[in-house]
C-alpha positions as CSV (number, residue, x, y, z in Angstrom):
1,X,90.6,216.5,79.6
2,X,90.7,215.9,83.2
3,X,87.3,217.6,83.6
4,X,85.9,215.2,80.8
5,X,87.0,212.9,82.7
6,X,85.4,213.6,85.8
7,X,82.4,214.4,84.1
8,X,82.2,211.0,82.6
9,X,81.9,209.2,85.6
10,X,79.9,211.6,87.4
11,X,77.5,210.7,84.5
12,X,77.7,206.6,85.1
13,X,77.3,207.1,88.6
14,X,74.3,209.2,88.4
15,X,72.7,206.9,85.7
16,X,73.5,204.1,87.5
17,X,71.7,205.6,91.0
18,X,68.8,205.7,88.7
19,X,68.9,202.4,87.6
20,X,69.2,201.3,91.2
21,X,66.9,203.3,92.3
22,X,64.4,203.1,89.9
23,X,63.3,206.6,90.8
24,X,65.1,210.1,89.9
25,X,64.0,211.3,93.3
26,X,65.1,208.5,95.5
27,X,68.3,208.3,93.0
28,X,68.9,212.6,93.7
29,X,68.8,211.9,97.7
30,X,70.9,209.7,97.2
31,X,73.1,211.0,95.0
32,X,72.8,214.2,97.9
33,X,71.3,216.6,94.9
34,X,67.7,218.0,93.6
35,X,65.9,216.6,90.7
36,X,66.1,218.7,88.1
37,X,69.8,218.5,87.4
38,X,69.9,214.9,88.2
39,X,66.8,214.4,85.0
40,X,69.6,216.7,83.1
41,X,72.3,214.8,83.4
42,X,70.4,211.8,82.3
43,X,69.3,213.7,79.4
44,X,72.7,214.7,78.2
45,X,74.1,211.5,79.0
46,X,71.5,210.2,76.4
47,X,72.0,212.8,73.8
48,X,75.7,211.9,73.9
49,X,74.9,208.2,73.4
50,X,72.6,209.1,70.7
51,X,70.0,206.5,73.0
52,X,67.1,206.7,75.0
53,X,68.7,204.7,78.4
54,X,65.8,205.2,80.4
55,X,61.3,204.9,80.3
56,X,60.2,207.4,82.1
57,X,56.7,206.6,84.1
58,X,54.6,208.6,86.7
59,X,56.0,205.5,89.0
60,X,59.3,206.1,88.2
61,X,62.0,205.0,85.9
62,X,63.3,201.9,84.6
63,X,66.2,200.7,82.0
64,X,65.3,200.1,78.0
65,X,67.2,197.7,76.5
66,X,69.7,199.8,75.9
67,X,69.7,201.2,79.1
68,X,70.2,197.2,80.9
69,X,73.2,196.8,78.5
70,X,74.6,199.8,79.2
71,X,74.0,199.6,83.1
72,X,76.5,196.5,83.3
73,X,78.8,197.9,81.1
74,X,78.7,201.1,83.0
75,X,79.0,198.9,86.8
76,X,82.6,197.0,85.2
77,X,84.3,200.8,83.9
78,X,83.7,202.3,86.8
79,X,85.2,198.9,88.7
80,X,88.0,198.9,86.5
81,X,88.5,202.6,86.8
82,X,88.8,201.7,90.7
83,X,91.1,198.8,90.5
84,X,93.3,200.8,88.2
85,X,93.7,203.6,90.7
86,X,94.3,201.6,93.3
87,X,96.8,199.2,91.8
88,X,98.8,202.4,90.5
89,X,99.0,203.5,94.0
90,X,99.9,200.1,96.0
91,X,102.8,200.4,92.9
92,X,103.6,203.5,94.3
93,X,104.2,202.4,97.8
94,X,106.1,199.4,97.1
95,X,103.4,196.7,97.7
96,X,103.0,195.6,94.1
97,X,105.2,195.4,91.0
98,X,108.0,193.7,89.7
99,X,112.1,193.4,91.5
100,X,115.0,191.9,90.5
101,X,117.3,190.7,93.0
102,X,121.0,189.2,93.0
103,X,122.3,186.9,95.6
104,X,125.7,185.3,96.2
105,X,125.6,181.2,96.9
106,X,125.3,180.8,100.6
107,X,122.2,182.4,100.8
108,X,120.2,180.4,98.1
109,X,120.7,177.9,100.8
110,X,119.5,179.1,104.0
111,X,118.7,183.2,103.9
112,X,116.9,183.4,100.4
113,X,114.3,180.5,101.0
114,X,112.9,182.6,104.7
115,X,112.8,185.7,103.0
116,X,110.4,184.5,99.8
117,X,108.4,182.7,101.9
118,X,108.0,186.0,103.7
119,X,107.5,188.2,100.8
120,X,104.6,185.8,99.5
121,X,103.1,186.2,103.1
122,X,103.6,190.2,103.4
123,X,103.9,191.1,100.3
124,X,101.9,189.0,97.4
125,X,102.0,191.5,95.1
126,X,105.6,191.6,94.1
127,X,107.0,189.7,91.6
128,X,110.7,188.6,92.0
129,X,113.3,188.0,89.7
130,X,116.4,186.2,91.1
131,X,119.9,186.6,89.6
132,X,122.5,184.2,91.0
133,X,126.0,185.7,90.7
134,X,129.6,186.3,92.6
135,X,129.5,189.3,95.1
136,X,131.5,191.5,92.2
137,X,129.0,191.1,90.1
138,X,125.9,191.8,91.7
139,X,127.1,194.4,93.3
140,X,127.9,195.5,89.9
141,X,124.7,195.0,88.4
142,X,123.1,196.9,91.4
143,X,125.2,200.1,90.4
144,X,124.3,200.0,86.8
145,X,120.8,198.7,87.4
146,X,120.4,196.2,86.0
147,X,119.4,194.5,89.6
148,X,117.5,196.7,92.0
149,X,118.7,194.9,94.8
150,X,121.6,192.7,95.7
151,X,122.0,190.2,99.1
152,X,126.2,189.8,100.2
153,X,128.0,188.6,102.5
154,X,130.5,191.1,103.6
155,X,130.9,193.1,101.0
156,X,134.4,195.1,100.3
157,X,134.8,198.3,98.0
158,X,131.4,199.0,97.0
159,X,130.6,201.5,94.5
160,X,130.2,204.9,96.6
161,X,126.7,205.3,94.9
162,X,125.3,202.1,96.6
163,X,123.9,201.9,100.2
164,X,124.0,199.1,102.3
165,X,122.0,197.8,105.2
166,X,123.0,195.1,106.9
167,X,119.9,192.1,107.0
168,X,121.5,189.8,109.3
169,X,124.6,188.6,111.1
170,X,126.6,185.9,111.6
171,X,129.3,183.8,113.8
172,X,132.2,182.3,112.0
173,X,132.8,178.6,113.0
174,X,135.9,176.2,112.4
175,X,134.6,173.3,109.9
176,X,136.5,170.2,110.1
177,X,136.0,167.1,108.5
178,X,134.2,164.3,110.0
179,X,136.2,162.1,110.9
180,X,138.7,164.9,112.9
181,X,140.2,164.4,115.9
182,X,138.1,167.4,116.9
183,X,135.0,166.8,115.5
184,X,133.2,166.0,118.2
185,X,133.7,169.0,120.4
186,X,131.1,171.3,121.9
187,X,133.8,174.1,121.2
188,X,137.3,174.8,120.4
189,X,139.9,177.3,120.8
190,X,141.1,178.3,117.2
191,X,144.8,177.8,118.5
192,X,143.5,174.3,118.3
193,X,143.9,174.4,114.3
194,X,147.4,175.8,114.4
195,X,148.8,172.5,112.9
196,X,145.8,172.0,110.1
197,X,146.1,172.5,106.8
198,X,143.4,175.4,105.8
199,X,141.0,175.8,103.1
200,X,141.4,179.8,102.6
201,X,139.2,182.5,101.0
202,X,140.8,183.9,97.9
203,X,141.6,187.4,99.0
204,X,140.1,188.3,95.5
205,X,136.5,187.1,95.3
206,X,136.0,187.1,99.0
207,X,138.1,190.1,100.8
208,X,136.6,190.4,104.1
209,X,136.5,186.8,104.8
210,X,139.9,186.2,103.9
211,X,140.8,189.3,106.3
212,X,139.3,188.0,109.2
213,X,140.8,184.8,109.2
214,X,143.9,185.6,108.8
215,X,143.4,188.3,111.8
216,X,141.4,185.8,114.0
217,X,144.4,183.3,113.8
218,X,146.5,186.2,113.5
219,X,145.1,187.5,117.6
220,X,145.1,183.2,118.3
221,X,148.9,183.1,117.7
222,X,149.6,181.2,114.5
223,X,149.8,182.5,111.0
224,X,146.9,179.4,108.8
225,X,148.9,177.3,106.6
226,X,146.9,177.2,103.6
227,X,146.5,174.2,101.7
228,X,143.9,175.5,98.9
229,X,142.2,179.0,97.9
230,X,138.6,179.3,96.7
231,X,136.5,181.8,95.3
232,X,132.9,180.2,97.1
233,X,132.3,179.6,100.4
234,X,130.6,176.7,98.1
235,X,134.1,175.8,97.4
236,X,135.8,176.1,101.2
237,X,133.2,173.9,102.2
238,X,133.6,171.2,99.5
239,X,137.2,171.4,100.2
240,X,136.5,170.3,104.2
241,X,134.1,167.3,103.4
242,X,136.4,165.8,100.8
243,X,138.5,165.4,104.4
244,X,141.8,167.4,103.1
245,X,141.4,170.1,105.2
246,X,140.0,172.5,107.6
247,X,138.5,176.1,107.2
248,X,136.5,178.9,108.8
249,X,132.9,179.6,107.5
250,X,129.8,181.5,108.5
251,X,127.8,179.0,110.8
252,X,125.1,178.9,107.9
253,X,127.3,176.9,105.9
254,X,126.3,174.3,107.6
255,X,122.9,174.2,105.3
256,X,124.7,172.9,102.3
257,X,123.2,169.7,101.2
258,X,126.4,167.9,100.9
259,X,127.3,166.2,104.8
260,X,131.0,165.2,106.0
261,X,131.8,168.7,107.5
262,X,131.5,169.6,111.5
263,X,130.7,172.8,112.8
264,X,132.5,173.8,115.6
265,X,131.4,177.2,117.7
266,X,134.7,179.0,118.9
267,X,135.2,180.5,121.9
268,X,135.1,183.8,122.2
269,X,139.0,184.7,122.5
270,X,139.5,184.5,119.0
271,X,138.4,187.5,117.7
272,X,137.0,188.9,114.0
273,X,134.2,186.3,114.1
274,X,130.8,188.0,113.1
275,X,130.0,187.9,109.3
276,X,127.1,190.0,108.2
277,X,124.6,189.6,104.9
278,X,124.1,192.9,103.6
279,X,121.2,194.4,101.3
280,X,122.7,196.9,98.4
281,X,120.5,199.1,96.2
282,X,120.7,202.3,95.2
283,X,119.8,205.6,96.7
284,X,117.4,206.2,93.9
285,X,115.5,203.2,94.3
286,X,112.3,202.4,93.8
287,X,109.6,202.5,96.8
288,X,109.6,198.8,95.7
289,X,112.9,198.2,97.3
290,X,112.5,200.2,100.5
291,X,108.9,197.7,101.4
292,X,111.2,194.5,101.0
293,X,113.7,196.0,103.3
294,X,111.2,196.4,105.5
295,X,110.1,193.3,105.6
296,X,113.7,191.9,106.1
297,X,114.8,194.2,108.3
298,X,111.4,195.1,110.8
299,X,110.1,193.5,113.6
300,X,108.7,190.4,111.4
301,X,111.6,189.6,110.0
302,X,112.5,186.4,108.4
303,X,116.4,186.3,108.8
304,X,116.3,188.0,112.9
């Protein structure tokens, strides 16, 4: 079959030299072959048809109207045959294709945006899926595969099947209120906070988080009084702008829409303040995968 193949379009590129041409020698030259089996080829190529493709002339050669008909037709297989081949091969490297991709809140807001933007730029080929979900569950979804890659922040007990590379990194900032007697800083010592109220991270949905706060105040010499747990970093924040409270957040919180929170850099005493985004897939994925990691990861990256 694959000789058949081969044969076939040896055959439409030939007759189409001719056509071109308008001369079996010129079209043999060419073509890099003699005469006589370039007239042969023809001839089979005719008797397969069951039509005569070419007049044949002591000037040379040109199409019947058959022959016009089946020239064009001829030009888009071979076109297509070339676009297929290639497009099966930029799928194999990664460059074109479908992914499906699971993100936790926080990013939608600031990370996700910069890295689409550079996937249309680097990689127009790819079409994306996006699947909005907590950490648990795309990291979930990523094991079973029914994601083939999945952004967190920080994530805690992942499945030993998944690999992780970290994207990007950030500080951790205190987030007050407005209207706070510290709000207006340039920095502050988180010892600072030791009298506030704190919005905390549920140890449940957000592990890490919640373990580096309480080891940051921990180190600053206070143990945070917490008012409120939440599940979101959506929800820590919301907690600080309705003015009940304080909290410490990756400095891209700030990028929620909603205002009435100020970010406050901490000095660097405290300890347990860099919070990474992490990109989980497994080790069997596709080459699809590994090109959008290199785009968020290499020298060109969106999230550096």
């Amino acid at each position: 079959m694959a000789e058949d193949i081969a044969l076939s379009r040896r055959l439409l590129v030939q007759f189409l030299a001719v056509v071109g041409e308008g001369h079996f020698g010129r079209a043999a030259e060419q073509l890099g072959m003699s005469q006589p089996p370039l007239s042969q080829s023809i001839q089979r190529l005719e008797r397969m048809l069951g039509v005569r493709l070419l007049e044949r002339g002591p000037t040379g050669a040109r199409p019947t109207a058959a022959g016009e008909v089946f020239a064009a037709d001829a030009r888009r297989l071979l076109d297509l045959q070339t676009a297929a081949v290639a497009r099966a091969r930029r799928v194999a490297d990664g460059v074109e294709g479908d992914i499906r991709i699971g993100y936790v809140s926080l990013l939608s807001h600031l990370h996700l945006p910069t890295m689409l933007r550079a996937m249309a730029d680097q990689l127009p080929g790819l079409r994306v899926q996006l699947h909005h979900g907590s950490a648990a569950a795309v990291a979930e979804q990523v094991h079973t595969g029914a994601l083939d890659l999945g952004f967190l922040r920080d994530p805690a007990r992942l499945p030993d099947e998944l690999v992780s590379t970290v994207v990007a990194t950030e500080r951790i900032q205190a987030a007050v209120p407005d209207g706070h007697r510290l709000a207006g800083a340039d920095e502050i010592a988180l010892s600072a906070l030791r009298d506030e109220d704190f919005a905390m991270p549920d140890p449940t949905a957000l592990p890490v988080l919640a373990e580096q706060v309480h080891l940051a105040c921990h180190r600053a010499g206070f143990t945070p009084r917490g008012l409120v747990l939440a599940d979101e970093l959506s929800g820590l924040f919301s907690y600080v702008a309705a003015g009940l409270c304080v909290s410490l957040l990756p400095e891209g919180a700030r990028h929620f829409s909603t205002g009435g929170v100020s970010f406050l850099p901490l000095r660097g005493d405290a300890g347990y303040l860099d919070t990474t985004i992490q990109a989980v897939h497994r080790p069997d994925a596709d080459p699809t995968v590994a090109r959008l990691l290199q785009v968020v990861t290499g020298p060109r990256s969106p999230w550096a």
